[in-house]
Each structure stands twice: as C-alpha cells, then as structure tokens.
DRENDO-34808 format. One record per atom (N, C-alpha, C, O): residue number from 1; residue in one letter; x, y, z. Coordinates in steps of 0.05 Angstrom, whole numbers, plus 5000, padded with zeros to 4 digits. Atoms other than C-alpha are relative to their C-alpha. Layout:
<pts>
   pos   code      x      y      z
   NUM      A      X      Y      Z
...
</pts>
This chain:
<pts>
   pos   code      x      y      z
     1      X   5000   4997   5029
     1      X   4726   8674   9585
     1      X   5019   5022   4992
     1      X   5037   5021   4975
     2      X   4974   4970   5007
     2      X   4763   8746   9583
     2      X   5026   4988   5012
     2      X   5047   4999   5004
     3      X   4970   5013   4995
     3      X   4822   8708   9612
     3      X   5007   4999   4982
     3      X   5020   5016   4969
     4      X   4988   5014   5019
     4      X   4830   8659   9564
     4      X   5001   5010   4974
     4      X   5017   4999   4958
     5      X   5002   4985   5022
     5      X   4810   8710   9506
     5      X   5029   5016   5003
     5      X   5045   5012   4985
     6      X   4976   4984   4990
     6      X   4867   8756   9537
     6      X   5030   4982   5000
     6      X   5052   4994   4998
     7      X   4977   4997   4999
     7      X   4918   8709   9541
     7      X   4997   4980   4969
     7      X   5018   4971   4959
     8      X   5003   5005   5019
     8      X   4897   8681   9484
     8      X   5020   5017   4966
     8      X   5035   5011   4947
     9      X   4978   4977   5019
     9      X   4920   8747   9443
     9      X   5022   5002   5007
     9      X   5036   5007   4987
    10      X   4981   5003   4986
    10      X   4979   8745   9491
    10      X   5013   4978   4979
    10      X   5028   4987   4961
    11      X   4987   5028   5014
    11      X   5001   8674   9458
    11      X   5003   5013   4968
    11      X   5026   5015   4960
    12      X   4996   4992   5022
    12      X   4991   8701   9391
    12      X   5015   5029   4992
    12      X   5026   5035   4970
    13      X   4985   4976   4997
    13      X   5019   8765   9400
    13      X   5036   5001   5007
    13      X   5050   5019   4998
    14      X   4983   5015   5000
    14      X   5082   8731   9422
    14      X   5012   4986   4978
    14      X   5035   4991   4970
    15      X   4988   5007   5019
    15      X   5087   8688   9369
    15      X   5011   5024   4976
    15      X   5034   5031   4970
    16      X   4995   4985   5019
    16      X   5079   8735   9317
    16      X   5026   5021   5004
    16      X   5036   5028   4983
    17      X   4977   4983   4982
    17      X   5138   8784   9360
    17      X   5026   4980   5003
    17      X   5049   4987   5004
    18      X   4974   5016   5014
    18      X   5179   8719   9351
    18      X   5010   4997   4975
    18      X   5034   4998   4970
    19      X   4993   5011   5022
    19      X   5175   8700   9284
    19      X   5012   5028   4991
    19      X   5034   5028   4980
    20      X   4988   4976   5009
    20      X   5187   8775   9270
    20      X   5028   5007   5006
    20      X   5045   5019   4993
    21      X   4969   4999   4989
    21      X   5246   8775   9307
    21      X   5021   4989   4986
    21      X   5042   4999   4979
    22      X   4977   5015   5013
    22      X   5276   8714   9278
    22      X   5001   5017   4968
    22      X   5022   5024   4958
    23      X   4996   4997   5036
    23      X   5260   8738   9200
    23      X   5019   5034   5012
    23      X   5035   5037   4994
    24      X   4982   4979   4992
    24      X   5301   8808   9233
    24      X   5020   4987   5005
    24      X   5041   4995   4995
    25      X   4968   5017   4997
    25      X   5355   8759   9255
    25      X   5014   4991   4982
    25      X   5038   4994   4983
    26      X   4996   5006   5013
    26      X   5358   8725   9192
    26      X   5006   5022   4975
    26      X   5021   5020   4955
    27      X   4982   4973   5020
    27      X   5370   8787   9152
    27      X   5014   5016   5013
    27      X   5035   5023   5003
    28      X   4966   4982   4984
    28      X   5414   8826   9194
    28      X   5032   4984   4997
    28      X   5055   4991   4992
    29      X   4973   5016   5009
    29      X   5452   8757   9191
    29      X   5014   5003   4978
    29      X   5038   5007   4977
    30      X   4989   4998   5029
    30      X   5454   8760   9113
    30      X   5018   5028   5001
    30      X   5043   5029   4998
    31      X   4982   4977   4993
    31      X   5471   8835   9128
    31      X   5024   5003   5001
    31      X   5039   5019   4989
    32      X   4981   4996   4974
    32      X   5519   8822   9173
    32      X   5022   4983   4984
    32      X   5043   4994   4981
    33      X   4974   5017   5019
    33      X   5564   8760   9126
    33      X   5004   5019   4980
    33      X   5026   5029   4982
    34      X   4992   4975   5016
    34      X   5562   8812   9071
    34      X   5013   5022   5003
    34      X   5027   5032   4986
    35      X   4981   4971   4994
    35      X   5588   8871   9105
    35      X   5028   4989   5012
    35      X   5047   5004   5018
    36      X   4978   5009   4983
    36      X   5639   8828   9136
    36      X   5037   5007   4972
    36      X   5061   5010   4975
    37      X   4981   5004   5021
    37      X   5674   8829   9064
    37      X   4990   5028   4982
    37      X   5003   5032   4961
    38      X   5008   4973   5020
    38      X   5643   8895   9030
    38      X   5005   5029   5011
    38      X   5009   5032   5035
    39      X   5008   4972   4985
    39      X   5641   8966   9043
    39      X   4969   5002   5013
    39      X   4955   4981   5014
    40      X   5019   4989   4979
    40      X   5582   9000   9084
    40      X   4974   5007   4962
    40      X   4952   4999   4955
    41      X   5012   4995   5025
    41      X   5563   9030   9008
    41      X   4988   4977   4982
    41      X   4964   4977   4977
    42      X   5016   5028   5005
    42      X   5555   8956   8974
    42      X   4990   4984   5019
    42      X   4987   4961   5010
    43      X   5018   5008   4993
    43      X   5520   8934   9027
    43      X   4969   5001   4997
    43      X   4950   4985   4995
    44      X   5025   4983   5013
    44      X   5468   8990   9015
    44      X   4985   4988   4979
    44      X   4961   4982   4981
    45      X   5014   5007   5015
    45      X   5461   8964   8946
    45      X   4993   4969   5004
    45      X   4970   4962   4999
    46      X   5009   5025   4982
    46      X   5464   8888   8977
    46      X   4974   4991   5007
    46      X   4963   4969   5004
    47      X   5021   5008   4985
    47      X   5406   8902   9015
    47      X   4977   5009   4983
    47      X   4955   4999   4987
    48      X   5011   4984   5027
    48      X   5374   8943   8954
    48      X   4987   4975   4982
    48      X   4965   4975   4972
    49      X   4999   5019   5017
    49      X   5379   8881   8917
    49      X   4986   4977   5015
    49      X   4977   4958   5002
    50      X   5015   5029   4993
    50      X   5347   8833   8967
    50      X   4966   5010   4997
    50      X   4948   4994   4992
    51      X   5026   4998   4999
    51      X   5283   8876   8969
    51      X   4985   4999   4977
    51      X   4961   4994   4975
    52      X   5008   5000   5027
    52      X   5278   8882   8897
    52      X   4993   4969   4993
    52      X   4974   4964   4980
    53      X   5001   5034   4995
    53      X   5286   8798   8905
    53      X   4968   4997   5018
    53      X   4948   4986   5012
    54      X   5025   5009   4982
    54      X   5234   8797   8958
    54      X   4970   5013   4982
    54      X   4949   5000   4983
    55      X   5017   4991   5021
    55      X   5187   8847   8902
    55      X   4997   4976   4980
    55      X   4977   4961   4981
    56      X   4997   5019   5019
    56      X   5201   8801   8849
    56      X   4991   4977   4999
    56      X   4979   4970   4979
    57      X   5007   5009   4993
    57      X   5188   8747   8881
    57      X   4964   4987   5008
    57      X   4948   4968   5002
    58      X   5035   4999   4999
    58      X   5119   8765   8909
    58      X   4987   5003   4974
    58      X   4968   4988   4970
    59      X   5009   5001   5030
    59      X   5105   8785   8835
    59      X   4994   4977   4992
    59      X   4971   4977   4983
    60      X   4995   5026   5024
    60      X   5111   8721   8801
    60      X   4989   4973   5020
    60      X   4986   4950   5011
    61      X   5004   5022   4984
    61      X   5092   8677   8862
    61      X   4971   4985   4992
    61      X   4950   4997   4995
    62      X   5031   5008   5006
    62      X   5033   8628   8838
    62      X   4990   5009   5031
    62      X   5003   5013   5051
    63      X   5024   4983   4985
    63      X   4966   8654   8880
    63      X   4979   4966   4998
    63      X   4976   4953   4978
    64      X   5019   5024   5005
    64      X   4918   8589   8897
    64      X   4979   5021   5018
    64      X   4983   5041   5031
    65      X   5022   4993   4986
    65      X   4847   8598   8923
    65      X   4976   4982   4998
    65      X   4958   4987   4983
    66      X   5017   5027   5002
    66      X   4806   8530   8935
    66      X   5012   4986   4982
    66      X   4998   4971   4968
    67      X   4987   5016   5032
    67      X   4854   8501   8882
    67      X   5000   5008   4985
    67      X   5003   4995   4964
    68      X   5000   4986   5030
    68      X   4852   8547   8836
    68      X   5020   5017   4998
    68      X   5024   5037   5012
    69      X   4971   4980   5002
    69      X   4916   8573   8810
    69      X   4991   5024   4988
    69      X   4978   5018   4968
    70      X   5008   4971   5009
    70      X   4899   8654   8795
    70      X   5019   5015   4990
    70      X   5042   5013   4997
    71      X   4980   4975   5014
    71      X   4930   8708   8753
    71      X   4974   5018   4982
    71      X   4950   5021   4986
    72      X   5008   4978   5012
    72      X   4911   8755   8704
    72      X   4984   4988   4974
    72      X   4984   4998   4952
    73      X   5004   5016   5034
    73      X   4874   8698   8652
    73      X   4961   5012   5007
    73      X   4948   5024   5024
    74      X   5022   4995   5007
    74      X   4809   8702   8628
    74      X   4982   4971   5000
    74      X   4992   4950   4992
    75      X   5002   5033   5001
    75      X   4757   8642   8638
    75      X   4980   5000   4973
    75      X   4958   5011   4971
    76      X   5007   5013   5019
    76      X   4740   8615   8576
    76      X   4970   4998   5002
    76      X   4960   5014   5019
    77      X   5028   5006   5002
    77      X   4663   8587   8558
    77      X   5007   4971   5017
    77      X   4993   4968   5038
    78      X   5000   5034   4999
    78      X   4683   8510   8571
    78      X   5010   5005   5038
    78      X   5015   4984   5049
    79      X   4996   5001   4982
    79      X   4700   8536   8642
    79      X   5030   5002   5014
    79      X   5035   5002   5038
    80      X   4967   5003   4995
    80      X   4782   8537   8637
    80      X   5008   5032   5004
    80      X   5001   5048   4987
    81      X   4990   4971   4991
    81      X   4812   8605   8668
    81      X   5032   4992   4989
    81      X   5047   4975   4999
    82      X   4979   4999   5014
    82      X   4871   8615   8619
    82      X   5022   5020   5011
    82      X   5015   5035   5029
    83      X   4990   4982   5004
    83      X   4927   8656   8618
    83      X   5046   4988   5002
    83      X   5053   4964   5003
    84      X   4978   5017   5001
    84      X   5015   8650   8619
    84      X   5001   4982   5018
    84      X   5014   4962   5014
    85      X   4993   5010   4976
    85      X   5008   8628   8688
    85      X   4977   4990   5014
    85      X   4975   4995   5038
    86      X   5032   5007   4988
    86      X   4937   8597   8703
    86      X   5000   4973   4987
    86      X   5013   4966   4967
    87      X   5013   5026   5016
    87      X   4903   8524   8695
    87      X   4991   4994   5022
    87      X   5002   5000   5043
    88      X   5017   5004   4987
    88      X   4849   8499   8728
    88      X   5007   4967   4997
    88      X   5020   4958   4978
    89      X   5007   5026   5002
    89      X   4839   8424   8744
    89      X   4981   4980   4989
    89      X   4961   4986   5002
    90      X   5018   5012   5002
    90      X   4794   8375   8717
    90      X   4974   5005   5028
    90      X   4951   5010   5023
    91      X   5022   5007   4983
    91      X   4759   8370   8792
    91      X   4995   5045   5001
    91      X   4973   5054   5006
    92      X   5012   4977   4996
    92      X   4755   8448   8795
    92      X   4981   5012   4972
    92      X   4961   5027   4974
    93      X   5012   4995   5021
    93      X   4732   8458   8727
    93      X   4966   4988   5005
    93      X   4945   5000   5002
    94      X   5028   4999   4996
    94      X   4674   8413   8747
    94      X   4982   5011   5025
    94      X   4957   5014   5027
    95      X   5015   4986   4982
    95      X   4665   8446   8814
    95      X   4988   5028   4990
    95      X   4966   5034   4999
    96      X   5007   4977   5014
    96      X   4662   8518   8770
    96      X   4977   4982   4992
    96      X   4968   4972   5012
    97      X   5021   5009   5007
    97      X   4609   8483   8736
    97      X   4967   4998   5017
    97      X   4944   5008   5018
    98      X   5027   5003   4984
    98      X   4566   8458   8782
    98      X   4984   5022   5023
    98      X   4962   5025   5032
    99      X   5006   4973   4989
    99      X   4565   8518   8818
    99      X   4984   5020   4983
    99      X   4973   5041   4991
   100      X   5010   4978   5023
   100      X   4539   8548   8749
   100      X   5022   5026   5001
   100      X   5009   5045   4993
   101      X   4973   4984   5017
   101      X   4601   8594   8736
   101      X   5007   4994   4972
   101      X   5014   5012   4956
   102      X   4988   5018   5023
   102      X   4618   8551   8680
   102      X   4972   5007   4978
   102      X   4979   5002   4955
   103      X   5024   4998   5020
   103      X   4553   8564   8639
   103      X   4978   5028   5007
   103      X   4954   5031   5001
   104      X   5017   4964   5003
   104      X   4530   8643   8655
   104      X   5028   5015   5000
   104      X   5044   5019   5018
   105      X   4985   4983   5003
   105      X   4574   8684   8618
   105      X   5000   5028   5018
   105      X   5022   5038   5019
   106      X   5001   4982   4977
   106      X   4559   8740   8669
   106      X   5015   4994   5019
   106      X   5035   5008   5025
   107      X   4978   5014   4976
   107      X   4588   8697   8727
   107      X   5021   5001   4994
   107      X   5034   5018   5006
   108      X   4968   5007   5015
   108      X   4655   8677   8687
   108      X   5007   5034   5000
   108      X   5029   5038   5009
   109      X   4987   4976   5008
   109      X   4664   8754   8672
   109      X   5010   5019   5021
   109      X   5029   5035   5023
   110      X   4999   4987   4982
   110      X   4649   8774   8735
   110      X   5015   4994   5018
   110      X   5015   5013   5034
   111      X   4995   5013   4999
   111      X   4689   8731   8764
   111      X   5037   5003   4989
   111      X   5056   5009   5003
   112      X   4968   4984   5017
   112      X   4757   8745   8716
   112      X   5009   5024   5000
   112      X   5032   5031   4994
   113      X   4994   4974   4996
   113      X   4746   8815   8728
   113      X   4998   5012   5026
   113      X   5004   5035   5032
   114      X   4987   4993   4967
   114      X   4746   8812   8805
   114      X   5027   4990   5005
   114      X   5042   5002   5019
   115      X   4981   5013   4991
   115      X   4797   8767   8807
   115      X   5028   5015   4993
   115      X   5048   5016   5007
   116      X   4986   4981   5015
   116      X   4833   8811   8763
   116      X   5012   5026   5014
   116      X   5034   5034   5019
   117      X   4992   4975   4980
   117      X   4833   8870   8801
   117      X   5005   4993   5032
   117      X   5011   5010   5049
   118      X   4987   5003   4973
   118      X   4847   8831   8867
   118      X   5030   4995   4994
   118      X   5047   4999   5012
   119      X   4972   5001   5008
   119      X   4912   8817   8828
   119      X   5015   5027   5001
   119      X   5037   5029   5012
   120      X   4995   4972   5004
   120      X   4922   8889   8815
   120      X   5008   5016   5027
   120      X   5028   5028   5034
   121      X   4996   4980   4971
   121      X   4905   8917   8886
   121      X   5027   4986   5014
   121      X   5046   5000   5024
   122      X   4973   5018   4996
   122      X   4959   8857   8905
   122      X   5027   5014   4993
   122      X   5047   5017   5006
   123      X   4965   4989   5024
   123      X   5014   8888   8851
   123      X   5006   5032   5007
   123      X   5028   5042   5001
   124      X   4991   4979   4994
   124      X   5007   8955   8876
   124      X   5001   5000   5035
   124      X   5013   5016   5049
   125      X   4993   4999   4960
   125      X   5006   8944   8955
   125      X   5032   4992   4998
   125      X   5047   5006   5010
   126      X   4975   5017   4997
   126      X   5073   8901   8944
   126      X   5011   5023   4984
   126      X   5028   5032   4999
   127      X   4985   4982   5007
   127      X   5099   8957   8900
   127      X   4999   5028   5017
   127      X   5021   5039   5016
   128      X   5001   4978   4986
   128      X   5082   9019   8944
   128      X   5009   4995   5030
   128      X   5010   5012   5048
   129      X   4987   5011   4972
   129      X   5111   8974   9003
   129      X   5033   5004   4995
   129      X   5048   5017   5010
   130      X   4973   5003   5014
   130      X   5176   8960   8957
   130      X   5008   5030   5014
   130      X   5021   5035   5034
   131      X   4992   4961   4997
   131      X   5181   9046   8953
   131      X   5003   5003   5031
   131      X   5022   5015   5042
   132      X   4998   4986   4969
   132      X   5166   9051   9028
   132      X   5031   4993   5009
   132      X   5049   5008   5015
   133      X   4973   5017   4993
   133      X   5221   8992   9044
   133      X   5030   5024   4990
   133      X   5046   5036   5004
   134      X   4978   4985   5017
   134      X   5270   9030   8994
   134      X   5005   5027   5017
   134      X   5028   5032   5026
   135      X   4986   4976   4983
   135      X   5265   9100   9031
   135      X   5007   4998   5033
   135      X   5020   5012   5049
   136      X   4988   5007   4967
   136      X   5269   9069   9097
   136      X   5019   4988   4995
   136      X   5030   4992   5017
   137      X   4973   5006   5003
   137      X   5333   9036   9076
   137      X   5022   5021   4983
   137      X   5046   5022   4984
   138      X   4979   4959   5002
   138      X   5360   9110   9046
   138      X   5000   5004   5023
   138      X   5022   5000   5034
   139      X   4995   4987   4970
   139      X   5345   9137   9116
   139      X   5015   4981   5020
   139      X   5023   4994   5039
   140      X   4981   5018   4991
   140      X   5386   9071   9147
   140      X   5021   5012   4995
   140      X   5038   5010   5013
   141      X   4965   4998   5010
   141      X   5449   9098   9113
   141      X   5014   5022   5013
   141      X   5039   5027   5014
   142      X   4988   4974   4988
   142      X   5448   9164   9154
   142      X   5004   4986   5029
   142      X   5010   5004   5045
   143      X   4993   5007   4978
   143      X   5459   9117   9217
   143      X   5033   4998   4997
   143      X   5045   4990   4977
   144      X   4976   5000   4996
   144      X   5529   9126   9246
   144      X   5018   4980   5003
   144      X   5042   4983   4996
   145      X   4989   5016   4999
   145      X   5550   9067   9260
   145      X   4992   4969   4985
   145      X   4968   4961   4987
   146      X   5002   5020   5016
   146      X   5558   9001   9216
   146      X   4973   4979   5016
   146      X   4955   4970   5001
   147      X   5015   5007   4996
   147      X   5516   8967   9268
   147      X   4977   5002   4995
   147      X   4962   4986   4985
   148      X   5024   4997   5009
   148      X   5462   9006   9265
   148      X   4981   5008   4981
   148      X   4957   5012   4985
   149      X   5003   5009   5026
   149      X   5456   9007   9195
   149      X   4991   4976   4993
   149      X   4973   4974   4977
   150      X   5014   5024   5006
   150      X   5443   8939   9192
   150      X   4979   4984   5015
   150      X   4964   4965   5010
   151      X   5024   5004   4987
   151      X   5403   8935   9243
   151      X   4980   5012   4991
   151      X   4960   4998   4989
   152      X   5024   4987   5013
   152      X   5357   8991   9214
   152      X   4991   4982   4968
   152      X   4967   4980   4961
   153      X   5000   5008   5037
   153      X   5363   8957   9135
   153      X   4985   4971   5015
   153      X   4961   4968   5008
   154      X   5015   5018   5003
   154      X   5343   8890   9165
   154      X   4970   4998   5019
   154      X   4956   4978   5021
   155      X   5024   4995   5002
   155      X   5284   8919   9197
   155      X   4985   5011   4986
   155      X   4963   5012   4996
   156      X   5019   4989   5017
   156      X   5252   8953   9137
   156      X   4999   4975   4985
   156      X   4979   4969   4972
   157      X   5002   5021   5015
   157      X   5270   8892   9108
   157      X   4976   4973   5009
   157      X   4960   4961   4995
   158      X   5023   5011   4985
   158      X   5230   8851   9161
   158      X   4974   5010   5005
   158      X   4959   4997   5020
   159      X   5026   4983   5000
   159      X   5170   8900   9155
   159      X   4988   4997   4974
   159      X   4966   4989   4970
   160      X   5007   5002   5030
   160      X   5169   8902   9081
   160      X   4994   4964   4998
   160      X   4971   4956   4995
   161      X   5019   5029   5000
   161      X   5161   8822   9080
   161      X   4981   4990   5019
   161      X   4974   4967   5013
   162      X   5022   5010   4991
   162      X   5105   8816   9136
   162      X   4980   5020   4984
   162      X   4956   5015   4986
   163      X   5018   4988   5015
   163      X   5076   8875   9087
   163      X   4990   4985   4974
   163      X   4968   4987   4964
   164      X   5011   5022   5024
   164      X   5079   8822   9029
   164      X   4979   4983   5004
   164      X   4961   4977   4988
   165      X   5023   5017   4995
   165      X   5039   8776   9071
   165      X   4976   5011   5006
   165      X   4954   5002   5000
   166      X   5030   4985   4996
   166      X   4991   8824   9094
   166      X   4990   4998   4969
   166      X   4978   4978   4962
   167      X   5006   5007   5031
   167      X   4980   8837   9015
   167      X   4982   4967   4991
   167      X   4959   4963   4982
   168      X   5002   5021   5008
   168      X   4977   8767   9004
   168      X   4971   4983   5015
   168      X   4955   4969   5002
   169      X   5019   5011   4994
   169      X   4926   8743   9055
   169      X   4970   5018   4989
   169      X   4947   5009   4986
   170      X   5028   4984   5005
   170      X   4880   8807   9036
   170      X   4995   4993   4961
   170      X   4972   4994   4953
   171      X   5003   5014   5030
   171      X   4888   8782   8954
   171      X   4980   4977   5004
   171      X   4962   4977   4987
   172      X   5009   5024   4993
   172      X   4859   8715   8983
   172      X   4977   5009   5007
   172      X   4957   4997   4999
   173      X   5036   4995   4980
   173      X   4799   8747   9022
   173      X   4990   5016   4980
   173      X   4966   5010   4979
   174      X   4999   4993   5024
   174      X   4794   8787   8961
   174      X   4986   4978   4983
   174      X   4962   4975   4985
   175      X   5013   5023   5012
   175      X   4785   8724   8912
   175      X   4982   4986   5018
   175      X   4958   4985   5012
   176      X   5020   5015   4996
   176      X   4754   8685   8957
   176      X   4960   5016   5006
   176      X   4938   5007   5001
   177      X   5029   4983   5011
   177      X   4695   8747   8966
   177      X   4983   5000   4973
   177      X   4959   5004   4967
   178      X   5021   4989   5028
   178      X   4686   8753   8892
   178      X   4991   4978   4995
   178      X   4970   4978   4983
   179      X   5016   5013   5015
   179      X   4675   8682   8881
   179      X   4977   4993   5018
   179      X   4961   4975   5012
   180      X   5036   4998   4991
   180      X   4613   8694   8936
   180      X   4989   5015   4988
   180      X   4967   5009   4979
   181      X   5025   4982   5012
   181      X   4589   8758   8908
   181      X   4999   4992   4966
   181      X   4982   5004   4952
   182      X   5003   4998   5029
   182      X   4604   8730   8829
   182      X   4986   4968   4996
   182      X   4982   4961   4973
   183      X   5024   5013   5000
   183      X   4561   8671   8842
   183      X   4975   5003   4999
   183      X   4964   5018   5016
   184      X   5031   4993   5002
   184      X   4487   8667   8818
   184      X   5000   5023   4986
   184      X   4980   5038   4985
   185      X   5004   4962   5014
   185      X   4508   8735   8777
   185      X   4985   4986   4977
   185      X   4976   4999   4959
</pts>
C-alpha cells in the first residue's frame, strides 16, 4: 500500500513538474519571438503586459460551482442570484429551492455574503500574486544576460499562473463550504 501511495505522489508529482515546465516553455517561447525583434527594455514591458493579461483575465473569468454561475450578485426572494455577471438556471433555481435556500431569507443572505467574500479573498490573492509576479520580473532585469532574463520573466510568469489556480480552486472550496454551512441557516 505505501508503494503504491508513494509512487502514486511520484506520478503526480511528475505531472504537475511537466505541465509546469511546458507553461515555462510556452512563455519563454512568447518571450523569446518578442525579443527576437525588440529591445531587452520592451520586452520588460512585454512581459509586464502579459501578467497584467493573465490578472485581468482571472478577474473577469465567469466562476461556476454545481452550475451556478457566481459573482458579486445578490439572491433575490424568488431564488435568482443577480448581478452584471450572474444567472442561475431554471434547474438550479429549483434545486436552491428545494434545498430551502430559496424561501429563508437568512440562508439566501448568508449565502450572498459568503459567496461574496469568497469572491473577495479570490480578487485579492490574484492581486497580491500580480505585485509578487511584478517584483520578481523587476529583479529578472538585473540578470546579465538576455537569456536569462527570459528565462527568469517566464518563470515568475509560470508561478504567478499556477498561483491563479491555486486561488481559483480555494474560491471553489470556499463556495462550495458556504453552501454547506449556509444551508438550514
């Protein structure tokens, strides 16, 4: 059993040391066509500009959780979680329901205002990642050689987007907690 547990993490430990690799390959590449035609200085802002893309990005990205598209709305009485970027389904509206969400204003509140602040803790992890990314690609620029400049920029760059996902799956375990503890409120 500790074998197969062992190589178990092994296998996944691997993958994850691949995929990381490739998304490092794949931006060093972009890096790397860009500098081919720029200075060392607009690359800087180049790479400035993709993380601000990859921020941006995570910002605005719809958020599901059992089908339920999430943001910053508020849920209604009739059971509809509003907002610019929110809409519930007919079949989730009657799953809220039958669950009784949909008819104890306590639940619904409680409920819009976890979800709410799992949005929040979301918007500031991905922004205090952005800042980190950003000064680890200032300290890239003091590398001497063009190489490893872009080798450093598309590793903060590959750190800063498995930090989006981290973010992103803990938003999820996030919502999906509150709608256990904001059930039966």
């Amino acid at each position: 059993m500790r074998i197969a547990l062992a190589l178990l993490v092994c296998v996944l430990f691997l993958g994850i040391s691949s995929a990381l690799a490739q998304a490092t390959e794949d931006f060093q590449g972009k890096l790397e066509q860009y500098a081919a035609t720029h200075t060392r200085q607009e690359v800087a802002v180049y790479a400035q500009i993709l993380i601000q893309q990859l921020t941006f990005e995570a910002e605005h990205a719809p958020f599901l959780v059992n089908g339920v598209l999430l943001g910053d709305g508020v849920l209604l009485g009739d059971g509809v979680l509003l907002s610019d970027r929110v809409l519930l389904n007919d079949e989730m509206v009657s799953l809220l329901q039958a669950n009784g969400f949909a008819n104890a204003f306590h639940s619904r509140y409680c409920l819009a205002n976890r979800w709410k602040a799992c949005h929040h803790a979301y918007l500031s992890e991905v922004s205090g990642s952005a800042a980190i990314a950003s000064q680890v690609l200032g300290g890239c620029t003091m590398n001497a050689s063009t190489s490893e400049f872009l080798t450093c920029a598309a590793r903060a760059m590959t750190t800063y987007a498995g930090s989006i996902r981290t973010a992103k799956n803990q938003r999820t375990t996030c919502a999906g907690n509150a709608l256990q503890s904001c059930h039966g409120n």
